[in-house]
C-alpha positions as CSV (number, residue, x, y, z in Angstrom):
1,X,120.5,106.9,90.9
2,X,121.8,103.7,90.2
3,X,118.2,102.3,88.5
4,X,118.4,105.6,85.9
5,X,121.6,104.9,85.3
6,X,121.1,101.3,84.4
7,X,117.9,101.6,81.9
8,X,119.3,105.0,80.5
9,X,116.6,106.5,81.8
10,X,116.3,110.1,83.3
11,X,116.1,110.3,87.8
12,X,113.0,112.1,87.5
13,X,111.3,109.1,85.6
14,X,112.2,106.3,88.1
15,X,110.5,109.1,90.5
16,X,107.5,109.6,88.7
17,X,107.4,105.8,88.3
18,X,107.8,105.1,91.8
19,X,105.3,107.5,92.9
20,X,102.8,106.0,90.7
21,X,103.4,102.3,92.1
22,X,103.0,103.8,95.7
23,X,99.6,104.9,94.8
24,X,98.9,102.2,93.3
25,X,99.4,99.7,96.3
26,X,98.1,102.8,98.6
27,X,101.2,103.2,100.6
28,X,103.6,106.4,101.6
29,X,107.0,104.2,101.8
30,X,109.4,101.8,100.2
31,X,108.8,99.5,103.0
32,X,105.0,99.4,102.8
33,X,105.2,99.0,99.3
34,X,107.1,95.6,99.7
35,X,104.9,94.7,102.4
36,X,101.6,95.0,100.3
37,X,103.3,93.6,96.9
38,X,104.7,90.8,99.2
39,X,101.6,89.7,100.4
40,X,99.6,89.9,96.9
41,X,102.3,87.9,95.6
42,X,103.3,90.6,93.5
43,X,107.1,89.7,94.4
């Protein structure tokens, strides 16, 4: 993965990470994520 690769990091953490931000903004996707963080002005 090109993110794990970048911050020398392992897959598994950019996973983990990922999961945890979906929970956090209470949504199952990549799309929904940037929905909700779009419209708190997150990003």
């Amino acid at each position: 993965m090109e993110i794990a690769d970048t911050l020398s990091i392992s897959v598994n953490t950019v996973k983990d990470h990922k999961r945890q931000l979906f929970d956090i903004l209470n949504v199952d996707n990549i799309i929904d994520a940037i929905t909700v963080a779009t419209l708190y002005h997150l990003i």
